[in-house]
C-alpha positions in Angstrom: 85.8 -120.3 -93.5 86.8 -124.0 -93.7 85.7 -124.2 -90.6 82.2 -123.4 -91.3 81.4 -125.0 -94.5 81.2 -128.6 -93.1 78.7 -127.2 -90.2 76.6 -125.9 -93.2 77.0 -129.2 -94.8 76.3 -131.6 -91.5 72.8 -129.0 -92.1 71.8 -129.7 -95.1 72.0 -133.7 -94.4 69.8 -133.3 -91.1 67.2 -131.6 -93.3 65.7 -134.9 -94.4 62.6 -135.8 -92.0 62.8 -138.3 -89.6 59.7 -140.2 -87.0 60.2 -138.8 -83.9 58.4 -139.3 -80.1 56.8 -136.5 -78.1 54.7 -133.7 -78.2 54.0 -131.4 -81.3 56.8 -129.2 -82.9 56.9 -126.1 -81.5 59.1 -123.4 -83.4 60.4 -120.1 -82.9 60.4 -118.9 -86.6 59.6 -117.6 -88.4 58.5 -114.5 -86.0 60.8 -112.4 -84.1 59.0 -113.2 -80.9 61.1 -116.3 -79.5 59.2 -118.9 -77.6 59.3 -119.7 -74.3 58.9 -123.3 -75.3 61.9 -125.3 -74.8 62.9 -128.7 -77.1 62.2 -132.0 -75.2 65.4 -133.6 -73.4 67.8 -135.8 -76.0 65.6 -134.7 -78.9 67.2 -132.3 -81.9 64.9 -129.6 -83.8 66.0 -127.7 -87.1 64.6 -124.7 -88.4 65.3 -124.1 -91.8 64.3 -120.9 -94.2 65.1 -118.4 -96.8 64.6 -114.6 -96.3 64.3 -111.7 -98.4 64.3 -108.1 -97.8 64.3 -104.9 -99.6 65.5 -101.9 -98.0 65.9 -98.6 -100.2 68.1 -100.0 -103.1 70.0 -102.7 -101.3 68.3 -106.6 -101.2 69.0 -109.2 -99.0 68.7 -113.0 -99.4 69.5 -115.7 -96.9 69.5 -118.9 -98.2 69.5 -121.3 -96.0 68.8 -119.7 -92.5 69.4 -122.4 -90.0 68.6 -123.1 -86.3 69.8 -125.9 -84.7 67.8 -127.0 -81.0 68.5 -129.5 -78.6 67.2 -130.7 -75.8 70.1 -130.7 -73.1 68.2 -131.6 -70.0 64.0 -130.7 -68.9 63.4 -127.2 -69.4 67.1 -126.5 -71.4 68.1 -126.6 -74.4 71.3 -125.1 -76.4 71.1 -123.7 -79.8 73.4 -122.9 -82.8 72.4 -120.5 -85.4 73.8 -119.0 -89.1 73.0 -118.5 -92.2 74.7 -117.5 -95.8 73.7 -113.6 -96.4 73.9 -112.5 -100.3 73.2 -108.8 -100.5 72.7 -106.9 -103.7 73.7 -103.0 -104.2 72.8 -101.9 -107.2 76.5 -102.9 -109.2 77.7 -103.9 -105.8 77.2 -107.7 -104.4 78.4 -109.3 -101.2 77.6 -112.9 -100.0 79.5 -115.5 -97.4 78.1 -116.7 -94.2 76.8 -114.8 -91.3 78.6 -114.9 -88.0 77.6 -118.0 -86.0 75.2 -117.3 -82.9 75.7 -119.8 -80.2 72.9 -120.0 -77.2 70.9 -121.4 -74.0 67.1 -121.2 -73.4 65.4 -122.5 -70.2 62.1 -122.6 -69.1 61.4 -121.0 -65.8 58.0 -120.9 -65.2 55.1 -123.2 -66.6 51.4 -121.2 -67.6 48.6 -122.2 -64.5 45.4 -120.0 -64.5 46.7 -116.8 -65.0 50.4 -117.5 -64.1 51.9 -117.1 -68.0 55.3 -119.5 -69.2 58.2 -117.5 -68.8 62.1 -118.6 -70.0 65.1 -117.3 -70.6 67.2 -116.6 -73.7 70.4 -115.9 -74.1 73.1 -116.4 -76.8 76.2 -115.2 -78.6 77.1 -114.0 -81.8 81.0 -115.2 -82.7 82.5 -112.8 -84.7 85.4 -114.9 -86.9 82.9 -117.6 -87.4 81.8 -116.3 -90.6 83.5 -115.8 -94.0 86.0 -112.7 -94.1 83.5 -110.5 -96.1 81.0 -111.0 -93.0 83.2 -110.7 -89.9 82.4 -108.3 -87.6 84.7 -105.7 -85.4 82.7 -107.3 -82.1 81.1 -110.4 -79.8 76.9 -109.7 -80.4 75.7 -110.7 -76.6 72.2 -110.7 -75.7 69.3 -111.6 -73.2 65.9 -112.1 -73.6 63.1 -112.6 -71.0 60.2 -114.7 -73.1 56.4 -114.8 -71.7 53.8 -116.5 -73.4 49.7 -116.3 -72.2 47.4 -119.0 -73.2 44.3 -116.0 -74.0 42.3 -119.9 -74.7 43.1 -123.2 -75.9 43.4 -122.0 -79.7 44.8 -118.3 -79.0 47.9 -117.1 -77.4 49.9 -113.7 -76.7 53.4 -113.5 -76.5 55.9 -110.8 -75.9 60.2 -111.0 -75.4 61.8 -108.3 -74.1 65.9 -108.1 -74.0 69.1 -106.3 -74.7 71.5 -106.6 -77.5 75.6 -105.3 -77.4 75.9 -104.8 -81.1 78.7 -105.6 -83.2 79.4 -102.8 -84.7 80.1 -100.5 -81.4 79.5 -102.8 -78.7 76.4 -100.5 -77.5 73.3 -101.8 -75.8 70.3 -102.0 -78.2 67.0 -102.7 -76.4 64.8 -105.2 -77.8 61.1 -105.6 -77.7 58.5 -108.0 -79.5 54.6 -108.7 -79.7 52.9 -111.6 -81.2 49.4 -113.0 -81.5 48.4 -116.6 -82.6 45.4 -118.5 -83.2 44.5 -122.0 -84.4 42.2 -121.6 -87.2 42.1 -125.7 -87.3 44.3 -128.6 -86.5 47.3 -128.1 -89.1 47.3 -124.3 -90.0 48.5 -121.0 -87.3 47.9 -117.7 -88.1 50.0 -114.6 -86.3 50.6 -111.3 -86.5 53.4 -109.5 -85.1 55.1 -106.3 -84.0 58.7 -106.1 -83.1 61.3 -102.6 -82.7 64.6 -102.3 -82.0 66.1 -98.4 -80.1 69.6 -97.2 -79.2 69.2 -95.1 -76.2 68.2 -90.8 -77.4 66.7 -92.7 -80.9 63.8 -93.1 -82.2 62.8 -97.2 -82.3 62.9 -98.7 -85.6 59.4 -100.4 -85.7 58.3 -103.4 -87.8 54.8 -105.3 -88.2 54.6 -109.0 -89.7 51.7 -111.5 -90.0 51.9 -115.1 -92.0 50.9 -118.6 -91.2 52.1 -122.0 -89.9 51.4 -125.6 -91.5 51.9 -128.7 -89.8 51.7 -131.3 -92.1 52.7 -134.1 -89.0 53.3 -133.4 -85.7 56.8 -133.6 -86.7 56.7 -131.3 -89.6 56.1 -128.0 -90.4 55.7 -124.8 -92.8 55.4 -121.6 -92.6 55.5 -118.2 -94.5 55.6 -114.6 -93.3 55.3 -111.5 -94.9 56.2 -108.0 -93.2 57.1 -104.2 -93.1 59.2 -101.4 -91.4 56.6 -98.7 -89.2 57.3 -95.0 -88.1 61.0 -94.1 -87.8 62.3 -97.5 -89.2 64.1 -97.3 -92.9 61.5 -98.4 -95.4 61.9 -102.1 -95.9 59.9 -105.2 -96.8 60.5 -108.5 -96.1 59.5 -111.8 -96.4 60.1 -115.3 -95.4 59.2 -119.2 -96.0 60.8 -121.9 -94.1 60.3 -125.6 -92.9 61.3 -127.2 -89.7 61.1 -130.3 -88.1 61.8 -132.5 -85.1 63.9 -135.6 -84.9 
């Protein structure tokens, strides 16, 4: 726990804006589709936002969500992620800080013609890097394959598709995700977005999103997103707003 805190700290004191060089911010929230986009070399990105959820009686809030990019070399970057969890249970309340998830990205293949970007995703969830309440019995591994097609200069289809070892039982959960953008102008992004999650001889547990991006500088940016659970998922909204930026 004391180990953690001053992480969450160093956070909050990045979170005030600074200039920076380079091309526009490029995030992967606040969809579940990760980008194949990797953060320019020597330059650091956060991704900052809070989260609610409602599933049957139980809520969830995660205040602050935080992901922490940087550029290691062209086409890499290594990432840090957490967030403090505060769940509510009818009389019954939990909170403490989510098990950190440390991870690498690289780009493999930039987008020509028809030829989409494709990278690489993996990372790490660390089990006793959380508070005590929040520790889990396992190491979370998983690997993603990210593709992104340019469909024109303002729209764009992307997809990830990957396997997770889940803490709980150390059993392989596959991953899939679908997202659509468009540029509706210069500073706002709309998407929509399907994503599921299946344990081999189960059903998938579906979920559909859609929101928006600001960019209020190149640097800069909002966004909110709004979603549900589909099919054989547990019924569930959710619901996020969040603000990154690039230094």
């Amino acid at each position: 726990m004391k180990v953690i805190h001053p992480i969450i700290i160093v956070f909050a004191l990045l979170s005030i804006p600074n200039v920076a060089l380079g091309q526009q911010i490029q995030t992967d929230r606040p969809t579940e589709t990760e980008s194949p986009t990797t953060i320019v070399a020597q330059h650091l990105q956060m991704e900052n936002g809070f989260s609610y959820e409602k599933e049957g009686n139980e809520k969830t809030f995660e205040l602050p969500e935080v992901v922490l990019r940087y550029g290691l070399f062209k086409n890499a970057e290594v990432r840090m992620e957490t967030a403090f969890k505060t769940s509510h249970e009818e009389s019954e309340k939990a909170y403490g800080i989510k098990p950190v998830t440390l991870g690498f990205k690289y780009h493999l293949i930039d987008h020509k013609d028809l030829l989409p970007d494709v990278a690489l995703l993996g990372r790490i969830s660390i089990p006793w890097m959380a508070d005590k309440s929040l520790q889990e019995e396992n190491y979370s591994p998983e690997i993603r394959l990210l593709v992104q097609h340019d469909l024109s200069k303002k729209t764009h289809l992307s997809y990830n598709l990957g396997v997770e070892w889940t803490a709980e039982n150390a059993c392989p959960e596959y991953i899939y995700t679908l997202s659509a953008d468009h540029s509706v102008s210069k500073k706002i992004k709309i998407f929509v977005e399907t994503y599921g999650l299946a344990v081999s001889h189960q059903h998938a547990e579906n979920n559909a999103d859609a929101g928006l991006l600001f960019l209020w500088s190149k640097n800069l940016q909002f966004d909110f997103m709004a979603g549900t659970s589909l099919m054989h998922a547990h019924a569930k909204k959710f619901a996020e707003v969040g603000l990154s930026y690039k230094i």
